[in-house]
N, C-alpha and C positions, 0 to 999 in steps of 0.2 A: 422413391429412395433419394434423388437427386434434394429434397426439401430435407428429406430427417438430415442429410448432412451438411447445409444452407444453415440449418437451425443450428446441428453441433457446433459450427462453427461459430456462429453467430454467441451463440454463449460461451464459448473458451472465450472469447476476445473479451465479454464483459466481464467473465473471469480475470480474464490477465488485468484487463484496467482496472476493477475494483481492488487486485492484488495488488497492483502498482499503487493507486492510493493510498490503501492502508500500510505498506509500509512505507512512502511519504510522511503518513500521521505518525508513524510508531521512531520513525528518523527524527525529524520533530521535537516527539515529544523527550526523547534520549536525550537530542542540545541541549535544551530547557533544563533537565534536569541536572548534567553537567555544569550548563551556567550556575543553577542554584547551588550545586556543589562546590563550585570554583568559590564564590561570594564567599560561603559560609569558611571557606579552607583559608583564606587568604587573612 
């Protein structure tokens, strides 16, 4: 039992970090499109 919850946890965590990455990427990719916004507005 002590292993399946070694494991669960072991995948939340990669959970959370790949979660944390992509919204890094989707943070990102919002500025970008802002900046291309701003250019085009100005």
């Amino acid at each position: 039992m002590d292993g399946l919850r070694v494991e669960l946890t072991e995948t939340q965590e990669t959970v959370d970090y790949l979660s944390g990455k992509n919204l890094q990427h989707e943070k990102r990719k919002s500025e970008n499109l802002l900046k291309k916004l701003n250019i085009f507005h100005d």
